[in-house]
C-alpha positions in Angstrom: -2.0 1.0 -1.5 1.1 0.5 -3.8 4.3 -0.6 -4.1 7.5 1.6 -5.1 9.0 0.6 -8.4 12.1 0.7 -6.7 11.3 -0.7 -3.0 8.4 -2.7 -3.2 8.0 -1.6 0.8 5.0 -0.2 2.4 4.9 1.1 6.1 2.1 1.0 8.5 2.1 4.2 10.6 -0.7 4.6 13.8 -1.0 7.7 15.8 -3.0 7.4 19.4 -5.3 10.1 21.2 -5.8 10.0 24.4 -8.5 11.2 26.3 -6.8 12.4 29.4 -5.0 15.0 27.7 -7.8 17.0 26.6 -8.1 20.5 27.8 -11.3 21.9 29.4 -12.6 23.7 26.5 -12.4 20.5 24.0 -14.1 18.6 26.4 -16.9 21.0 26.4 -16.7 20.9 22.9 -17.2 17.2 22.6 -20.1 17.2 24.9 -21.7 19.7 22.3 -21.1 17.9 19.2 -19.7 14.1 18.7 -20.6 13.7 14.9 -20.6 16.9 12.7 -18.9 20.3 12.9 -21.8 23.2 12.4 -21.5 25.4 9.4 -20.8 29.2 10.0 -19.1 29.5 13.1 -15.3 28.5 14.3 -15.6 24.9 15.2 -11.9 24.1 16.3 -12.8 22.5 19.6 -15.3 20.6 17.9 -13.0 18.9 15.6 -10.1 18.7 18.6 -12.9 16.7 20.5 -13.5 14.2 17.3 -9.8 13.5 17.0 -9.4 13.1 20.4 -12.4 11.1 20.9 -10.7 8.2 18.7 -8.8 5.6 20.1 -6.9 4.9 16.9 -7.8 8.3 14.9 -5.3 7.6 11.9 -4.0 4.8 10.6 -0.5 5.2 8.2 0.7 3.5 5.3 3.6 4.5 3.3 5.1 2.1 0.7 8.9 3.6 0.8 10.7 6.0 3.1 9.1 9.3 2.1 5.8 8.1 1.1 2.8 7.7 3.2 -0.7 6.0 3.0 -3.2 6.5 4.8 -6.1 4.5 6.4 -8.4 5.3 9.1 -10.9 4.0 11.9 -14.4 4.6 11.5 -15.0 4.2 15.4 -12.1 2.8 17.9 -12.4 0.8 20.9 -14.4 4.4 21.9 -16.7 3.8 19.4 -19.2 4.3 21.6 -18.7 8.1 22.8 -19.0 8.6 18.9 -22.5 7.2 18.1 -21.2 3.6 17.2 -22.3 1.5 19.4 -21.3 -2.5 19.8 -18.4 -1.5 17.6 -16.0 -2.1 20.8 -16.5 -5.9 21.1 -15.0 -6.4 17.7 -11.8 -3.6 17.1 -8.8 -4.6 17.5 -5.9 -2.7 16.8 -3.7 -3.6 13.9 -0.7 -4.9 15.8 0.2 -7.4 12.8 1.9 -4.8 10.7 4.1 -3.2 13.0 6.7 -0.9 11.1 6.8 2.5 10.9 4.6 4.2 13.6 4.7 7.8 14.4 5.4 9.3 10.9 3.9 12.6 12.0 3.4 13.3 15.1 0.2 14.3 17.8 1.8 17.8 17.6 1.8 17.7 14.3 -2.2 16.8 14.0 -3.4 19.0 16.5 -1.9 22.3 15.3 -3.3 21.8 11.6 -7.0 21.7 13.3 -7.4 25.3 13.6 -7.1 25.4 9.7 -9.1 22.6 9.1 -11.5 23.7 11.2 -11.7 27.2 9.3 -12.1 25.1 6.0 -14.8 22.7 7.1 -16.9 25.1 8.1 -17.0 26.1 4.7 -18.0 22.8 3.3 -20.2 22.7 0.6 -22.3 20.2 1.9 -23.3 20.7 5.5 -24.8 17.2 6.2 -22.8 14.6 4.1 -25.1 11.6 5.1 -23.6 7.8 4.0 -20.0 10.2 3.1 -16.9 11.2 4.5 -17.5 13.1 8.1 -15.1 15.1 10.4 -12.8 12.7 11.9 -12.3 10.8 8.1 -12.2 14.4 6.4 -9.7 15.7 8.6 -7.7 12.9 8.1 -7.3 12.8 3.8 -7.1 16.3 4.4 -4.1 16.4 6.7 -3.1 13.6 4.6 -3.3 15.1 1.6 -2.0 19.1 2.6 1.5 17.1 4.0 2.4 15.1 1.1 1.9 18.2 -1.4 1.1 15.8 -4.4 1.3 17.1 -7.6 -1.5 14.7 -8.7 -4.7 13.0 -6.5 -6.6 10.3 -7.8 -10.1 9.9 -6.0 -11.6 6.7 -6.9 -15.1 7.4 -4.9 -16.3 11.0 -5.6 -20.1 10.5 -3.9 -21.5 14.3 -3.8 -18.2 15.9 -4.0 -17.5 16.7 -0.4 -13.9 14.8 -0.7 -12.9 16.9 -3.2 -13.6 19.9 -2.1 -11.3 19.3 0.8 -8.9 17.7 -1.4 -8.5 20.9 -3.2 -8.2 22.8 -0.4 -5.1 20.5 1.0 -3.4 20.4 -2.5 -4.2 23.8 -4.5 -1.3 22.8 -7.0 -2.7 19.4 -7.4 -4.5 17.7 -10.8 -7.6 15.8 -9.7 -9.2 12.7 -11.4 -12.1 12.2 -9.7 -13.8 8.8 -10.5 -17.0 7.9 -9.7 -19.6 5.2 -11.8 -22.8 7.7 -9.9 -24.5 10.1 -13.0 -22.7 13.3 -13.0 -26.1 14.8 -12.1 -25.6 12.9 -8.3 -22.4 14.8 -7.5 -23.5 18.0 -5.4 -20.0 19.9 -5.7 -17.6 20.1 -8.8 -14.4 21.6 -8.0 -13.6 24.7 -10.0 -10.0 25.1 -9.3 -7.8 27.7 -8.7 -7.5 31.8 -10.1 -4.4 33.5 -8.9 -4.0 37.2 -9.0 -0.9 39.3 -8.8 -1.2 42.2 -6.3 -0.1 46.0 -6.5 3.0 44.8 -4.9 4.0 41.7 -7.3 2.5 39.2 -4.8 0.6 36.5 -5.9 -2.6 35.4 -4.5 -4.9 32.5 -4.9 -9.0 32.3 -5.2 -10.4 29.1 -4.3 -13.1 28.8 -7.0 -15.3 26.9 -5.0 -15.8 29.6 -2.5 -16.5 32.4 -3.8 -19.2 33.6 -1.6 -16.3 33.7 0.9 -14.6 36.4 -0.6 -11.2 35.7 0.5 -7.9 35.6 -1.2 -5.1 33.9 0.5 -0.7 34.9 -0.4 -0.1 31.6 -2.2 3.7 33.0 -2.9 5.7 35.9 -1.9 7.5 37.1 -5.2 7.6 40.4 -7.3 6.4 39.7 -10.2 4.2 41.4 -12.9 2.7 38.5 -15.2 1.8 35.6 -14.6 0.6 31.8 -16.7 0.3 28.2 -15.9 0.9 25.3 -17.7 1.6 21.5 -16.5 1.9 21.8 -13.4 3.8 25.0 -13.5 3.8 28.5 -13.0 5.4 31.0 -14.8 6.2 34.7 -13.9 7.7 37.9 -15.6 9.2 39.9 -13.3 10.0 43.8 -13.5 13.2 43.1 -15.3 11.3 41.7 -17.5 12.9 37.8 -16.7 11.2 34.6 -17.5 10.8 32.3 -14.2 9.5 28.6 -13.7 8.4 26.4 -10.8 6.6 23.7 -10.4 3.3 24.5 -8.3 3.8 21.7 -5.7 7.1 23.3 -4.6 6.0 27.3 -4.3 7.2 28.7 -1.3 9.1 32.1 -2.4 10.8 33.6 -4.8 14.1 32.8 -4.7 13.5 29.3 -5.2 12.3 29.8 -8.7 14.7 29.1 -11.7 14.7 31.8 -14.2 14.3 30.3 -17.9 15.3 33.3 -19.5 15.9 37.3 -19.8 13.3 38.7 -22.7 15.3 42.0 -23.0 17.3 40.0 -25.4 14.9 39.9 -27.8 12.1 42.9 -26.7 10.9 43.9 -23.1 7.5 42.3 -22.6 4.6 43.3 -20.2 3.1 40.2 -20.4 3.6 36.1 -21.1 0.7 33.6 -21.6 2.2 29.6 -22.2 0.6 27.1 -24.1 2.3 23.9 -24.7 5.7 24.2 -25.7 4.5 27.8 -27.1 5.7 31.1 -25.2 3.5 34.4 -26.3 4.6 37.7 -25.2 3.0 41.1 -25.2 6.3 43.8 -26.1 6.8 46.6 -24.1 7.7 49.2 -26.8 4.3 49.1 -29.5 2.9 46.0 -27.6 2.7 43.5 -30.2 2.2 40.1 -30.0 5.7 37.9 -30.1 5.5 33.7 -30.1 8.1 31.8 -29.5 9.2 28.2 -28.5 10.3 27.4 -24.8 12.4 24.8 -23.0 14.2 24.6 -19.9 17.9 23.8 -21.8 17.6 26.5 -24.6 15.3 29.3 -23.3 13.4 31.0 -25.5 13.6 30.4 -29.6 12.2 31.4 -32.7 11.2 34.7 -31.4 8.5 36.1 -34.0 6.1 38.8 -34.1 2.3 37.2 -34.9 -0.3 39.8 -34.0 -1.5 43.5 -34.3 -1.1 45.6 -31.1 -1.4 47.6 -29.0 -2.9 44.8 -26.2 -2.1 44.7 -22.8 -3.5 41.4 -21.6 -3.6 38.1 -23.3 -4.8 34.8 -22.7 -5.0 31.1 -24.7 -7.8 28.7 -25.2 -8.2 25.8 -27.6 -6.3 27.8 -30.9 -8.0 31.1 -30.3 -6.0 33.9 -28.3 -7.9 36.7 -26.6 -6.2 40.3 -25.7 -7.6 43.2 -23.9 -7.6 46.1 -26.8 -6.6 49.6 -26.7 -10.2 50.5 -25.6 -10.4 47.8 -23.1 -12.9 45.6 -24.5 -11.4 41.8 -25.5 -10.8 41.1 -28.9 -9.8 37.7 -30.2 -7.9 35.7 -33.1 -7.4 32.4 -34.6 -3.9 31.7 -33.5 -2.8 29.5 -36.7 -4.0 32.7 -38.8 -2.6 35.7 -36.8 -0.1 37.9 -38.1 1.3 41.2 -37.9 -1.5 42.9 -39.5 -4.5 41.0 -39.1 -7.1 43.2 -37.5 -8.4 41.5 -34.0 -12.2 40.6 -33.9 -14.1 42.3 -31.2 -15.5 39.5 -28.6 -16.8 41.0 -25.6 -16.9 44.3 -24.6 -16.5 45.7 -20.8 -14.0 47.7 -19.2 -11.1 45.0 -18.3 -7.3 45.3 -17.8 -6.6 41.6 -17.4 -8.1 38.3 -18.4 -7.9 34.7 -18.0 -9.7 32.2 -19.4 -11.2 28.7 -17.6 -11.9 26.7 -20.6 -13.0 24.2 -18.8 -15.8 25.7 -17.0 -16.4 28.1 -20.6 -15.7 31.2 -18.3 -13.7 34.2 -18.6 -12.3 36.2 -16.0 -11.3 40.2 -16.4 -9.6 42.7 -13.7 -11.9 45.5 -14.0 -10.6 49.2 -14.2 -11.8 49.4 -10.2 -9.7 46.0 -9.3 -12.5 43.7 -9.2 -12.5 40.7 -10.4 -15.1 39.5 -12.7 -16.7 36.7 -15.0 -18.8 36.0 -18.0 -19.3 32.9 -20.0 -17.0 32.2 -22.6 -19.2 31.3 -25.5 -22.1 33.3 -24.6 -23.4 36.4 -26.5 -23.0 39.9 -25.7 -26.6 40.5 -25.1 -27.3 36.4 -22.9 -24.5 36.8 -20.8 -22.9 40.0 -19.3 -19.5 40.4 -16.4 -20.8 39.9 -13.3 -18.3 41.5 -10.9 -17.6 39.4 -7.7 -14.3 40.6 -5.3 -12.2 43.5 -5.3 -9.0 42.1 -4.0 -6.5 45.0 -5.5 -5.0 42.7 -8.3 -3.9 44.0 -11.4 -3.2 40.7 -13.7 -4.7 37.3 -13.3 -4.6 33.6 -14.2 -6.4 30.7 -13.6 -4.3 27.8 -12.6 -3.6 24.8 -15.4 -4.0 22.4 -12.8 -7.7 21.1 -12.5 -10.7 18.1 -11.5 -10.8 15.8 -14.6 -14.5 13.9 -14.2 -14.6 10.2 -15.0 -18.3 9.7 -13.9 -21.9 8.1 -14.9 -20.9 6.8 -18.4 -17.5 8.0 -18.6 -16.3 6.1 -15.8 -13.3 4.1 -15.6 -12.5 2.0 -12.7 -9.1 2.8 -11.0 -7.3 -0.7 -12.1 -8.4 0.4 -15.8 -8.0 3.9 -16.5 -5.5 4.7 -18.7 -2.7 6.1 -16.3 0.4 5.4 -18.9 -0.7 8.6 -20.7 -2.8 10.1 -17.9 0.3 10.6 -15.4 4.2 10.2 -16.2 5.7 7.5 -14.9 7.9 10.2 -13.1 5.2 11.5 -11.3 3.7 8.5 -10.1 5.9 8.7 -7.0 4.4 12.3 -6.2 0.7 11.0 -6.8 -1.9 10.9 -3.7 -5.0 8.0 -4.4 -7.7 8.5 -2.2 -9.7 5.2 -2.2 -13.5 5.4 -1.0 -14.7 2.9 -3.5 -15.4 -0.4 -0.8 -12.9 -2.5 -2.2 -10.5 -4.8 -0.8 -7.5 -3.9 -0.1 -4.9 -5.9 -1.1 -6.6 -6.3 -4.7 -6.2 -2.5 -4.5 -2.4 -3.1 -3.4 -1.7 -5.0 -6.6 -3.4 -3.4 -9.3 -1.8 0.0 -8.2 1.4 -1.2 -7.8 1.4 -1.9 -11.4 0.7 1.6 -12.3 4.2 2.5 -9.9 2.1 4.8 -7.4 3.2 4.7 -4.1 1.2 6.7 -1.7 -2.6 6.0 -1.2 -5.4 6.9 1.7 -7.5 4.1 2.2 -11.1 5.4 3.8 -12.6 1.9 4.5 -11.0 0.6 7.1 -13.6 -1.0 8.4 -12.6 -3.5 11.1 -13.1 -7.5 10.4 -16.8 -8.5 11.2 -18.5 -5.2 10.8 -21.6 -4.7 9.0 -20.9 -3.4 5.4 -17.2 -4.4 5.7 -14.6 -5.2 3.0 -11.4 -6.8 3.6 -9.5 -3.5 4.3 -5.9 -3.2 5.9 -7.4 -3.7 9.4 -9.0 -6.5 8.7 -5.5 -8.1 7.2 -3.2 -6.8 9.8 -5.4 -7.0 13.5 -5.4 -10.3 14.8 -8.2 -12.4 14.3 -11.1 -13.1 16.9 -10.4 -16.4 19.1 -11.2 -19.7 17.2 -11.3 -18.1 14.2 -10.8 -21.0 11.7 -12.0 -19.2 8.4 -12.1 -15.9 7.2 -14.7 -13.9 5.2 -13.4 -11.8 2.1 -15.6 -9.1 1.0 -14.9 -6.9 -1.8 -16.6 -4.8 -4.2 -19.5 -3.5 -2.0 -20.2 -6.8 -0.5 -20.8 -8.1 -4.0 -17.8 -10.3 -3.9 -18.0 -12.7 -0.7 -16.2 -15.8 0.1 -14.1 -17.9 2.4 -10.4 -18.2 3.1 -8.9 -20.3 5.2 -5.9 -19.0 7.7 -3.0 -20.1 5.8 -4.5 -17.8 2.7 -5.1 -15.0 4.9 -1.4 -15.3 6.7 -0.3 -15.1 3.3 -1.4 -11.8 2.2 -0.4 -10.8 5.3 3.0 -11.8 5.1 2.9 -10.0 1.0 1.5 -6.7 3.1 4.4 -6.7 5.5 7.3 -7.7 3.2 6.1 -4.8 1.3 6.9 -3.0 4.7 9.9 -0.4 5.6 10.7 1.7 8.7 
């Protein structure tokens, strides 16, 4: 959890179930299954009957009005319907920190499980032993899919099931995915996003991760021809050959986009691809290749051509662009060196209208002449690698979302307190920033080194009540009242590494720092 820069407040939120309102069917569905939904088959009354099944299913934290954070149960006082038994004699319910209940309501949770339920059946890892199950997975991912964050930080990868969900939630979002496990250990890396524009200017999205699912999904309802991403962003040429931005996080429809500029003032284009503070454009009349310099007060400046046409498709990646030639093979150039007539160097041959390149992942996508999409790795040789052809969702033009999972893991990792956020995530985007702790740490250290970073809302997945084995001092343990006699407490952080005794006046004072952080 974390403080706001500008309200130090943080809100506890709790949301019952109750086990007298459940329907016929979701009882059923809990007598069938109490611990995992099953792979491959519609599983909504499954995951009704886990969320109803808790006493306290979701705990909520928010640290000013609009932000939340969340923690979460791993049993309830019903502990024992759910395969944790003896947990009952010690839970109790986190009464001490009292503001702020209700932030979204039963409704609210109950008609998002038919999604969820659709998703998690698509998990990558079907048995996610000593990880996040249903009841906690449902939770971040609720969590996450209502705050819209344009940035998660997940300090606890494990195999990767967490993310996976977490890009399901938050499509628009920029992962860093922390972890000190060898990168070998983690089952599922998250592959992003590619978005395609339909035969009637719609976008689409392709969850990356799925793509044995075959199934594209209207991420925005527009009319567009082109489109690129970069920061965050999306930008879109429409048939009028205008220049429109939004940020991802904030995609609902057209007409909430602002339009940067109108390129018939300099030549109708067919085509943008953006790169920094670099526009390129593809011209309508002899389709060359045009660069110029884009900002949201001035538009579009320093127009110029740079490269040989005719191409119809183009697409950046580290200082070399790659077109789609005349003869529908891609054909590529050193960017610093291109210039009106520089001959382009053949790359890759195939029959493709449209590419888009995942740089991360060294692979490039092309719309084949038939509409499907396919893929190829980037730096392979013609004759080791060829397109392997994979949907046919009727898109003429794609691009593969900027956004992406950045991997801090093995020997790259970084604890969360000591990565480098200053130039990792603007200040001004701190506030719009999701951490999803699963690291078993305590919380109120957690509290105060994110609160120097400015980020404000964070899902906490241990929140293990006082007393129970493998416990850390989480926000249940800090704000439920103590057991009777209770003259000492026990603080356990870092994986039960870190273990010691306070005495009550020292635990009623992080208490009273948790609530003074507190707002309705």
């Amino acid at each position: 959890m974390a403080v706001s820069a500008h309200s130090g407040a943080i809100v506890w939120r709790r949301q019952y179930a109750h086990v007298a309102i459940v329907q016929a069917h979701v009882k059923r569905a809990s007598e069938r299954t109490a611990s995992e939904v099953k792979p491959g088959r519609n599983n909504s009354d499954s995951v009704q009957a886990m969320l109803i099944m808790m006493s306290y299913t979701l705990l909520y934290f928010s640290v000013s009005c609009n932000s939340k954070v969340v923690g979460q149960d791993h049993c309830g006082h019903l502990g024992t319907l759910v395969g944790c038994p003896g947990y009952s004699r010690i839970y109790r319910a986190p009464s001490l920190c009292p503001r702020g209940h209700g932030y979204w309501t039963r409704k609210d949770l109950m008609s998002a499980l038919t999604s969820f339920a659709r998703i998690y059946a698509q998990r990558p890892i079907a048995i996610n032993s000593f990880g996040m199950n249903t009841n906690h997975a449902f939770a971040m991912w609720f969590t996450a899919r209502a705050l819209k964050p344009k940035y998660i930080v997940e300090s606890g990868v494990y195999c990767g099931q967490g993310t996976f969900l977490l890009r399901e939630a938050a499509p628009q979002a920029e992962i860093y995915a922390l972890d000190p496990r060898p990168a070998g250990a983690i089952l599922h890396r998250d592959l992003g996003m590619l978005y395609g524009v339909g035969l009637g200017g719609q976008i689409y999205r392709w969850n990356l991760n799925q793509v044995k699912v075959n199934t594209w999904k209207l991420a925005l309802k527009a009319n567009v021809t082109s489109i690129s991403f970069h920061a965050g962003s999306i930008y879109a040429l429409d048939k009028f050959y205008r220049v429109y931005r939004q940020d991802l996080s904030q995609t609902s429809s057209f007409s909430g986009w602002s339009m940067l500029f109108d390129t018939s003032a300099y030549a109708p284009v067919i085509a943008i691809a953006v790169s920094g503070s670099d526009m390129f454009l593809i011209a309508y009349s002899e389709q060359l290749v045009l660069r110029g310099q884009t900002s949201f007060s001035r538009g579009l400046t320093g127009v110029h051509i740079i490269g040989k046409g005719p191409v119809q498709s183009i697409a950046v990646h580290e200082g070399t662009m790659f077109a789609v030639d005349r003869h529908l093979h891609v054909v590529k150039q050193e960017i610093d060196t291109m210039n009106a007539t520089t001959d382009w160097i053949s790359a890759f041959e195939g029959k493709v209208i449209s590419i888009a390149i995942h740089g991360y992942h060294d692979t490039i996508y092309g719309v084949s002449t038939d509409f499907q999409v396919c893929s190829r790795f980037l730096r392979a040789t013609a004759t080791s690698s060829r397109w392997q052809c994979f949907s046919q969702p009727a898109v003429t033009s794609i691009a593969v979302g900027s956004v992406s999972t950045h991997y801090f893991v093995g020997d790259a990792f970084r604890d969360v307190s000591a990565m480098p956020w200053m130039s990792l995530i603007p200040p001004a985007d701190r506030k719009h920033t999701l951490v999803v702790l699963d690291d078993h740490q305590s919380s109120i250290k957690r509290v105060r080194q994110l609160a120097r970073y400015g980020f404000i809302h964070v899902f906490y997945e241990d929140n293990i009540n006082y007393g129970e084995w493998d416990g850390v001092y989480s926000f249940k343990a800090l704000c439920a009242p103590l057991p009777e006699g209770t003259s000492e407490v026990m603080y356990n952080d870092d994986f039960g590494k870190v273990s010691k005794l306070f005495n009550i006046s020292m635990h009623e004072q992080m208490l009273r720092e948790i609530n003074a952080r507190m707002r309705e």
